[in-house]
C-alpha positions in Angstrom: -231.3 -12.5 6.4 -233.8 -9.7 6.4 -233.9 -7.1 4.0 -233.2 -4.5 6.5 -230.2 -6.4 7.7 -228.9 -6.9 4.2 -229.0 -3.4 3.0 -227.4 -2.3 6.5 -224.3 -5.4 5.7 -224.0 -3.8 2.3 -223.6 -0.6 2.8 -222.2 -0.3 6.1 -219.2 -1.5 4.8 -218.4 1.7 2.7 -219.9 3.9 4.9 -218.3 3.5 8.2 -214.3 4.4 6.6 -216.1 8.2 6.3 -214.8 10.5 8.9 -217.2 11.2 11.7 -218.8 14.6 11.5 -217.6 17.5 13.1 -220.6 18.3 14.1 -224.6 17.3 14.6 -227.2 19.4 13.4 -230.0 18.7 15.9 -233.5 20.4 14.6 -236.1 20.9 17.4 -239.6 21.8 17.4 -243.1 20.8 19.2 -245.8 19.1 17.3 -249.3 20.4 17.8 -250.4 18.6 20.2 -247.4 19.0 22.9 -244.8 16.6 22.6 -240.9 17.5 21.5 -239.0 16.6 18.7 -235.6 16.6 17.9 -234.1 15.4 14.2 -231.1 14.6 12.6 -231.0 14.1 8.6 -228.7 11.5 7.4 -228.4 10.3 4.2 -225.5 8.2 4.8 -228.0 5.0 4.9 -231.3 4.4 3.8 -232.5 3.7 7.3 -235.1 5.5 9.8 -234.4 5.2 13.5 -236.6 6.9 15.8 -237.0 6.8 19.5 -240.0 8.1 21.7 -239.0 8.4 25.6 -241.7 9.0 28.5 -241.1 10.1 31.8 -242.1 6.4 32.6 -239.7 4.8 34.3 -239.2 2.8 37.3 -239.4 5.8 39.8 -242.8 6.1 38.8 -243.6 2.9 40.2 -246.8 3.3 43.0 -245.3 2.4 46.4 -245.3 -1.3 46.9 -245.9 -1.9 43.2 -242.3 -1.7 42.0 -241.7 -3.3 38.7 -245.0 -1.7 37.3 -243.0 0.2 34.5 -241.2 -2.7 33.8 -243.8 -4.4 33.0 -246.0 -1.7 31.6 -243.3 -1.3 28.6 -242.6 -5.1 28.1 -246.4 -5.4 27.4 -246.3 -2.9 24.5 -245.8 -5.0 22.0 -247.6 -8.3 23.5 -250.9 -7.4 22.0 -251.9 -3.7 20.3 -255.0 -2.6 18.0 -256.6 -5.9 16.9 -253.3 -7.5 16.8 -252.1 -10.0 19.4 -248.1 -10.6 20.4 -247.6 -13.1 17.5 -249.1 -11.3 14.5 -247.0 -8.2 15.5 -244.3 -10.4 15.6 -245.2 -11.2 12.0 -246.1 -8.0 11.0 -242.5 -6.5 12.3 -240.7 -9.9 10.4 -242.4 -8.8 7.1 -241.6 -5.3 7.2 -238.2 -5.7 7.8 -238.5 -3.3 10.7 -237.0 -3.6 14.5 -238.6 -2.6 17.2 -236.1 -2.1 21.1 -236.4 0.2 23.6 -236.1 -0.5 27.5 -236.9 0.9 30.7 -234.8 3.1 33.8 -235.0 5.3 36.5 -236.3 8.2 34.9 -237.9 6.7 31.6 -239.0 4.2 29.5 -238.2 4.3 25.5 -239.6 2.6 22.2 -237.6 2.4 19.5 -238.0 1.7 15.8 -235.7 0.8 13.0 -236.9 0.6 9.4 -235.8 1.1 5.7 -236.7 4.9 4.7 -238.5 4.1 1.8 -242.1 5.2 1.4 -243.6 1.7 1.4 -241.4 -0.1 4.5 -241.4 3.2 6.3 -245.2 3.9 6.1 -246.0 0.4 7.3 -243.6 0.7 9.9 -244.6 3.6 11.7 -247.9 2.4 12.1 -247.7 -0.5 13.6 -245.3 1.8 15.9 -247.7 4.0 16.3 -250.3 1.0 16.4 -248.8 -0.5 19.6 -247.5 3.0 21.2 -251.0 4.1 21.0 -253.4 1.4 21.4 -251.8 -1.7 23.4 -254.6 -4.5 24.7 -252.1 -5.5 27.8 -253.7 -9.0 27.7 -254.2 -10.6 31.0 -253.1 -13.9 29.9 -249.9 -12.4 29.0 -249.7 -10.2 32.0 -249.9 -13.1 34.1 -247.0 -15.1 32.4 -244.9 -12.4 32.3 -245.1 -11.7 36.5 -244.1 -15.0 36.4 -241.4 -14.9 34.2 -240.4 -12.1 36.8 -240.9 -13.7 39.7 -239.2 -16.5 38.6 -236.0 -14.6 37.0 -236.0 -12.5 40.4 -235.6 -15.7 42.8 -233.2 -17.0 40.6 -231.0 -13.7 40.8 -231.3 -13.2 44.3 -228.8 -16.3 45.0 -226.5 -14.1 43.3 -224.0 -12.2 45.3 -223.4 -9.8 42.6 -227.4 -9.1 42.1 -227.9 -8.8 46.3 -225.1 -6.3 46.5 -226.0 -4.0 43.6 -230.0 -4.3 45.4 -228.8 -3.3 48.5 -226.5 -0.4 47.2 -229.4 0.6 45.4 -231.7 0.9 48.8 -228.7 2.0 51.1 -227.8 5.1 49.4 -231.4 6.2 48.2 -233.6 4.7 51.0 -237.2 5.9 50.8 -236.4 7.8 47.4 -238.3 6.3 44.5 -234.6 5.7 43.1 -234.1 3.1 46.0 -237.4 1.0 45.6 -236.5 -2.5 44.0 -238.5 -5.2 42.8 -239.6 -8.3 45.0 -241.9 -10.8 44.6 -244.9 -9.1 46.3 -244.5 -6.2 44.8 -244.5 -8.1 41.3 -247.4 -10.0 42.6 -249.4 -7.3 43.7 -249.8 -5.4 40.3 -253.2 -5.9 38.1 -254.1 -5.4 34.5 -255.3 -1.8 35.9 -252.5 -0.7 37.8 -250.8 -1.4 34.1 -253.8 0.4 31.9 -253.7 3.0 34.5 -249.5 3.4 34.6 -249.9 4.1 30.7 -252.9 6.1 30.7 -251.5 8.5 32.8 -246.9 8.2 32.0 -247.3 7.4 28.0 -248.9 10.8 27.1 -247.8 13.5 24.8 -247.2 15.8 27.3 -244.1 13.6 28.9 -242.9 12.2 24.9 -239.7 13.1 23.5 -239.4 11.9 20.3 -235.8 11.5 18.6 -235.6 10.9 14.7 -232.6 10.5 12.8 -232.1 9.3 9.2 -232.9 9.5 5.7 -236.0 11.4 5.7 -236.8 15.1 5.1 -237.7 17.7 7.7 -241.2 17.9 5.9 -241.5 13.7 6.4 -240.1 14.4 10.1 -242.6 16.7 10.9 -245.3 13.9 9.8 -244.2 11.1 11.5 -244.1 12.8 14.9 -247.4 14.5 14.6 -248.6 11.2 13.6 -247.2 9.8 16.8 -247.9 12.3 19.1 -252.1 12.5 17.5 -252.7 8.7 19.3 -251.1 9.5 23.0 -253.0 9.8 25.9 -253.6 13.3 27.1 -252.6 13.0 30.6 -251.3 15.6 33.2 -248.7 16.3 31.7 -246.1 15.4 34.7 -247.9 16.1 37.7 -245.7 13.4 39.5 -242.2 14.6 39.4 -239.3 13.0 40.9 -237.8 15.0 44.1 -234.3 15.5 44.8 -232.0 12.7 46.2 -231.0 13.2 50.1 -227.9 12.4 51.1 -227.5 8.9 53.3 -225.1 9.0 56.6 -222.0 6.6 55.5 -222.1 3.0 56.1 -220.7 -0.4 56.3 -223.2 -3.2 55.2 -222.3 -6.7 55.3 -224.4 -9.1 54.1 -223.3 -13.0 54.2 -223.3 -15.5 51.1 -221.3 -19.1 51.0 -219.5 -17.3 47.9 -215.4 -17.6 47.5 -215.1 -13.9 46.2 -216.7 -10.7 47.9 -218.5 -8.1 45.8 -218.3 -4.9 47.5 -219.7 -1.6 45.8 -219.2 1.8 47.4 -220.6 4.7 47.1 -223.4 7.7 47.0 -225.8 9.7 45.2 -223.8 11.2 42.6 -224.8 13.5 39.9 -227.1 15.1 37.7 -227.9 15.3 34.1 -227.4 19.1 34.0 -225.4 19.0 37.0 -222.9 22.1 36.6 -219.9 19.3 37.9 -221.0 17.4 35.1 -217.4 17.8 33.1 -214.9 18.0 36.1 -216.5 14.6 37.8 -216.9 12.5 35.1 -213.7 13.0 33.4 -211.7 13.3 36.9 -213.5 9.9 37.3 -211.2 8.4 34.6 -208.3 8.9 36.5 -209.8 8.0 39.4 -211.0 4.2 38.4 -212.8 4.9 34.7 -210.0 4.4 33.0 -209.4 0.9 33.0 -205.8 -0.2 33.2 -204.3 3.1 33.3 -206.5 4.2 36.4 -205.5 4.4 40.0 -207.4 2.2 41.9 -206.5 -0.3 39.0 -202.9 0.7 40.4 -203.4 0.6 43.6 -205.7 -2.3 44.0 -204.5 -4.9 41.7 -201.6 -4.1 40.0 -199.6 -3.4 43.5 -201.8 -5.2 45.7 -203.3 -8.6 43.9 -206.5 -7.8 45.5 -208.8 -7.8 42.7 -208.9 -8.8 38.9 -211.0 -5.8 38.2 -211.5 -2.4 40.0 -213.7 0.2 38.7 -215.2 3.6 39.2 -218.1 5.8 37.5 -221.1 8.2 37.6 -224.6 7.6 36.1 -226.0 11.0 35.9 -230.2 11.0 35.8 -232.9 13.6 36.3 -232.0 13.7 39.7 -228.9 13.0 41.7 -227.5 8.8 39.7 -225.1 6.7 41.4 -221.4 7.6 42.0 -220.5 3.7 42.5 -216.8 1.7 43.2 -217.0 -1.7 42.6 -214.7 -4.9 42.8 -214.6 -8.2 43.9 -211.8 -9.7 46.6 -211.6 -12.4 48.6 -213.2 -13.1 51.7 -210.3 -13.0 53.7 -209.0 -9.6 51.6 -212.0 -7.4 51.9 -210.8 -4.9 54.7 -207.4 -4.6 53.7 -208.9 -4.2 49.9 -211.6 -1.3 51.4 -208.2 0.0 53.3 -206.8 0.5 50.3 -209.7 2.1 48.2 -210.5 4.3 50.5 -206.9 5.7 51.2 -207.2 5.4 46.8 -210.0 7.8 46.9 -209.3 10.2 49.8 -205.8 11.1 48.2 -207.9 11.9 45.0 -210.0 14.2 46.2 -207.5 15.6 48.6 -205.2 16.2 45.6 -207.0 15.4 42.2 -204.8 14.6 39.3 -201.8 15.4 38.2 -201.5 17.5 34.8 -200.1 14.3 33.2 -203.5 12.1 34.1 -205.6 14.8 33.5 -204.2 15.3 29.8 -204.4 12.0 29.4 -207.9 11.8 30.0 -209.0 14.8 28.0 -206.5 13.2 24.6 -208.7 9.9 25.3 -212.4 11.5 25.5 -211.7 13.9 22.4 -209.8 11.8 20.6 -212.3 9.0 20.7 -215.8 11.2 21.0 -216.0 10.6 17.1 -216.2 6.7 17.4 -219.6 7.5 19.5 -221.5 9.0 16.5 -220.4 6.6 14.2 -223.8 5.1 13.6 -227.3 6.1 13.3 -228.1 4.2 16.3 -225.4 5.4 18.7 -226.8 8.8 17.3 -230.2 7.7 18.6 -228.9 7.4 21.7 -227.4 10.4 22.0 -229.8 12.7 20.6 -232.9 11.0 22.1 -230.8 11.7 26.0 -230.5 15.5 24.5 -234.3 15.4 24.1 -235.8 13.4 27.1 -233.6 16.1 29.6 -233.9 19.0 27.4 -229.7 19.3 27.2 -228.9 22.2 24.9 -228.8 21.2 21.6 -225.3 21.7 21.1 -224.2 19.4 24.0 -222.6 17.2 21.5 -220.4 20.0 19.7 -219.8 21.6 23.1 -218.7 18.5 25.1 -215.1 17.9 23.6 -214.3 21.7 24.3 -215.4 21.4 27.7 -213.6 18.9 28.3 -210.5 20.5 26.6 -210.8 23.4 28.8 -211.0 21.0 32.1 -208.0 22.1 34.8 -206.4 20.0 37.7 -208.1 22.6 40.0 -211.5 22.4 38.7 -211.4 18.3 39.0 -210.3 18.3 42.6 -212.1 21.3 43.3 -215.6 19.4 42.2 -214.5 16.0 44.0 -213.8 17.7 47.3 -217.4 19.4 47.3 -219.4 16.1 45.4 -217.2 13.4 46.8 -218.1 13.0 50.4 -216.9 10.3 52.7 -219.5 11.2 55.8 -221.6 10.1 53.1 -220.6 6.8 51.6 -222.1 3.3 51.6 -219.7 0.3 51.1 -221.7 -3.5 50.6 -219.7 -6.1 51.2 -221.9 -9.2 49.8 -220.3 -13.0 50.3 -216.9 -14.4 50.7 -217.6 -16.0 53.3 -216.9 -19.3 51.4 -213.2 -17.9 51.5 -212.9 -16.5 55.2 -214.5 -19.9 56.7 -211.8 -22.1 54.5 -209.1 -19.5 55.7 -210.1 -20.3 59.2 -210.4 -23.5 58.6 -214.2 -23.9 59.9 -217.9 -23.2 58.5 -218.8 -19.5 57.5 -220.9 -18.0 60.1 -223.7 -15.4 59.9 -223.2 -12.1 60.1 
């Protein structure tokens, strides 16, 4: 066991009976050279977490090049300064430190965990800094890793689940960079350039927003993101912006698969990060099918109808307009009466929203359990560095459980009958055509 993981087993125990905080105080300020900052002291552990998001992510891809920030990020940490993938892979194991991060629609992020002390914490932000800064993007590991892609990508595409959320994905965002998906051309089709050239211009101070929370003072803060934000590239500072999501025409897409069980997703573009609906849709939406057991189309769609196992609802808010999505899976030989029933499900709601009984319900849940989401350093992280990357006032997090105390019936169905619009929903169907040929008693046909 690692020394990092040790310390965090030992004191974790103690420290997660302590009543979440009432409040977090977020500290922001710009280092010299551009890039924002945002810290939260916390002494509860010593532990350092810090998180630096780029406007990176896959919407940034080049036309016909998608998977280019995927890739870009996964090669951070493959080979950086005079280092190659193994020895940071070493370096990380002997410092105790972790090293995460991912990549989505509107960014990509690099994350660090280490102990706070001087020594592990010095070593640990530069070799963060190290691969942030100066990655090699090898071309021998460039090449494996399109086809580790390729191959991953061919596998998933004999998956009904995988096809339907793709073709979602492209139905209700068509040419928008938000609707581009992967393929094996386009994974083919990207160079050791197109990658230099993606972080040359999208990893640059003028698009970082650094998050840091734990046990170091605002004095050592202020050091560590200068020290970050000195390496970056200079860039343009966001020349390329993503443009607002158009609305698709509704739609019925079927797509045939040998599978027993249809997965059918429906839906539209949905909302924003700052979107001013923000409160009334996504808490409505727990009535509506985000509430697991307790939620209508659960209700409606198994509990008086058999039809599926599992029916849910949400919204993904991004920079610009993210997903509003249904989603379940039926039979073959159940999928119209099943879309019969969730659309009748969804129509009543936004006719009539939900009654004062759901809607307190829904507001006790989210209050009563917004304290289990800062219970960590690292759900923290999370939080704070989304605050950052789309500049969210910085008392989002003390503001959110009032707003939603203050939520009415008339403000939820009032915001579903502008948001929620059936002239502009997409249902995929994908498969179950394994079911509908055995319920005929003959071979599934092609659609």
């Amino acid at each position: 066991m690692s020394l990092l993981r040790t310390v965090l087993v030992v004191v974790l125990c103690g420290w997660l009976g302590l009543p979440a905080q009432a409040a977090v105080d977020i500290q922001h300020w710009t280092t010299s050279q551009g890039a924002r900052v945002y810290f939260v002291a916390s002494d509860a552990l010593p532990i350092l977490d810090l998180q630096v998001d780029f406007a990176a992510g896959s919407a940034f891809d080049p036309a016909g090049k998608s998977s280019l920030a995927s890739l870009t990020r996964r090669l951070l940490d493959t080979g950086a300064g005079d280092l190659d993938e193994n020895a940071i892979a070493d370096r990380l194991a002997d410092i105790g430190a972790q090293l995460g991060g991912g990549v989505g629609e509107d960014r990509a992020s690099v994350s660090l965990r280490t102990l706070s002390g001087d020594e592990e914490r010095t070593a640990a932000v530069a070799l963060f800094n190290t691969i942030l800064q100066r990655p090699t993007f090898p071309e021998a590991v460039l090449v494996r890793e399109k086809s580790r892609e390729v191959a991953d990508l061919q596998e998933s595409l004999t998956q009904p689940g995988v096809i339907a959320s793709r073709r979602f994905t492209e139905s209700i965002y068509g040419s928008h960079p938000y609707g581009a998906v992967a393929t094996q051309a386009s994974i083919s089709a990207i160079s050791r350039d197109d990658v230099v050239r993606f972080h040359r211009n999208h990893y640059t101070v003028g698009r970082a927003s650094i998050a840091i929370i734990g046990d170091v003072s605002r004095a050592e803060a202020e050091r560590i993101a200068e020290s970050i934000a000195a390496g970056l590239p200079q860039g343009d500072d966001g020349a390329d912006t993503i443009p607002p999501v158009p609305l698709p025409d509704a739609a019925r897409v079927r797509v045939p698969h040998p599978s027993a069980q249809a997965h059918v997703l429906i839906g539209m573009p949905g909302i924003t990060r700052e979107d001013p609906d923000y409160y009334p849709l996504v808490i409505g939406n727990y009535v509506l099918g985000g509430g697991g057991f307790v939620s209508r189309l659960m209700k409606e769609v198994r509990e008086q109808r058999g039809f599926a196992y599992s029916v849910y609802s949400y919204f993904s808010p991004q920079k610009e307009a993210g997903p509003f999505q249904i989603g379940l899976q039926t039979k073959g030989s159940q999928v119209g009466a099943a879309l019969e029933v969730v659309d009748h499900t969804l129509r009543e709601f936004i006719e009539k929203g939900p009654t004062e009984e759901e809607l307190a319900a829904a507001r006790d849940y989210t209050i009563n359990g917004f304290g289990l989401r800062l219970d960590s350093n690292r759900k923290m992280l999370g939080y704070v560095s989304m605050i950052g990357f789309y500049e969210l006032p910085l008392d989002w997090l003390e503001q959110y459980p009032k707003k939603v105390a203050a939520l009415t019936v008339a403000e939820v169905q009032d915001a579903f009958r502008r948001r929620v619009l059936p002239a502009h929903m997409v249902s995929i169907v994908v498969g179950g055509d394994g079911d509908t040929a055995h319920a005929a008693g003959q071979p599934a046909a092609s659609q």
